[in-house]
N, C-alpha and C positions, 0 to 999 in steps of 0.2 A: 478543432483545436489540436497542433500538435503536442506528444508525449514529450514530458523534461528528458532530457539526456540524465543517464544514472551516471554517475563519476565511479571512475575502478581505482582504486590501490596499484600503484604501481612505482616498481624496486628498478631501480637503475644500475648496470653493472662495465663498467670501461674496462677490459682487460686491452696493457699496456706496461709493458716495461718500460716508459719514459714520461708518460704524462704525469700529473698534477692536477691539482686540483685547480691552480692558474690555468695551464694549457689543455686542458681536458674540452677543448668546444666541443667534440661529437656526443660526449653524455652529457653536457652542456644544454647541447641542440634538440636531444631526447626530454631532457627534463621540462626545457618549457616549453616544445610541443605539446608536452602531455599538459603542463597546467593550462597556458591556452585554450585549450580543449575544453576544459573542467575537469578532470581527473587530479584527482592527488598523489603528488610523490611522497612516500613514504619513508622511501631513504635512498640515495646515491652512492656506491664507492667505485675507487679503482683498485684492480688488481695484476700485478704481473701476470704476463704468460702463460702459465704453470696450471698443468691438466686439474690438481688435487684441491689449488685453493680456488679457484675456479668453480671445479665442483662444489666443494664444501659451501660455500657463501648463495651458489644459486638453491642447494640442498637444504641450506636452512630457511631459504624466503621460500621454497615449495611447500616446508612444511608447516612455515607462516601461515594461519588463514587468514590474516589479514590481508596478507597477498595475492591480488588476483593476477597482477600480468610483469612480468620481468623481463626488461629488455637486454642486453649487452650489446652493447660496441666494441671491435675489437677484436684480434684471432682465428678469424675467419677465410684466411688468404688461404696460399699457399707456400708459402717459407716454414723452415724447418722450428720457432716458435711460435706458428701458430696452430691452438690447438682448442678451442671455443669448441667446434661442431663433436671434438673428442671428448670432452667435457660435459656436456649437457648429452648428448644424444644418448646415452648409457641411463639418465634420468626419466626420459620421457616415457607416460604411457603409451600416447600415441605421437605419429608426427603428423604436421601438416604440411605432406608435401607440396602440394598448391603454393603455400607460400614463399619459401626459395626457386619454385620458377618463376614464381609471377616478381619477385624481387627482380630476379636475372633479367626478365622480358623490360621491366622499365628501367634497369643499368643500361642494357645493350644500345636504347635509345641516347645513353647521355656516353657512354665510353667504350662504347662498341666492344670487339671481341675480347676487351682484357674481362667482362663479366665473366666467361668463363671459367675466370678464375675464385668466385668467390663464392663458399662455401657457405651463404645465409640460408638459414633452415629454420621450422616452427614448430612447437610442440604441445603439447597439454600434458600436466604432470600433478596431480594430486588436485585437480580444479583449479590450477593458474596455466595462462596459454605462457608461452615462452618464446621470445623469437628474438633470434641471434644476427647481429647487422656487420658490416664491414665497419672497420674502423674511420673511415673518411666524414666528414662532416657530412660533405653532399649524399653519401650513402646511407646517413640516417635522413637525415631530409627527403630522400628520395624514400624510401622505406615507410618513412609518417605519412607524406602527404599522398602517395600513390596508393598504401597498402592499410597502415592503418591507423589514419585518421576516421578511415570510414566501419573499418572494424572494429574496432575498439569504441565505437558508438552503438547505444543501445538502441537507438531510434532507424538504423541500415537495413534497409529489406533489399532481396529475401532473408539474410541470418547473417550472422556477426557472430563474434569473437565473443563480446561481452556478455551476451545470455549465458551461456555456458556457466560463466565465471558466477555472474549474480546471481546468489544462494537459491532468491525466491523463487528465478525462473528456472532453473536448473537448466536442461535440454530442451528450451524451448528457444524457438527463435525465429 
């Protein structure tokens, strides 16, 4: 008999100086990835550009414990208002670097060399993982169902993202 999937907590963040909560599909696209899954979202917003409020809002679902996994869309490029990777990486205990190459390696397959431009990266911060997406629809989509749909599952061997996060298991996985 297989183990039930444990459901995570998780904080949705669109940084975005022009979406809405009408035109917002990429945290959209995040949020019911996750419920599909079984995970619960706990809260969505968006936020402008802007390194400080950026911080501050992912600052406060880190030190949420309700919060185990925070995703963003958004700010990850390379233009002069994007700044997500500036924002969060100052946060993190550790990073997972594994995670923005392996994002890159499944880009490259869908948009060839412009992945080099994108600045997705992953983190653990206070017992929530963190992981930071381009802004594009297909780049959350591509981010969920390649990386982690399967992570973010508690039942993924060899180890996952979610053990970590869930209290009981702590470092096991």
């Amino acid at each position: 008999m297989s183990e039930p999937m444990i459901p995570l907590n998780i904080a949705v963040l669109t940084v975005s100086d022009t979406r809405t909560d009408d035109t917002d599909r990429s945290g959209q696209t995040l949020v019911e990835r996750a419920r599909d899954a079984g995970h619960q979202v706990l809260e969505k917003r968006i936020v402008i550009d802007d390194v400080y409020r950026i911080r501050a809002i992912v600052a406060g679902w880190i030190a949420d414990p309700q919060v185990q996994v925070i995703l963003t869309t958004g700010g990850t490029g390379f233009t002069g208002r994007d700044s997500t990777p500036e924002a969060i990486s100052v946060l993190l205990d550790k990073e997972i670097q594994g995670f923005g190459e392996r994002f890159r390696q499944l880009s490259g397959d869908e948009i060839g060399s412009s992945t080099v431009q994108s600045r997705s990266l992953g983190g653990l911060a206070n017992n929530s993982v963190i992981f930071c997406l381009p802004g594009s629809t297909g780049a959350c989509r591509t981010g969920w169902d390649g990386i982690l749909a399967e992570q973010l599952d508690s039942r993924h061997k060899p180890c996952n993202f979610a053990n970590l996060v869930i209290p009981e298991r702590g470092q096991h996985g």
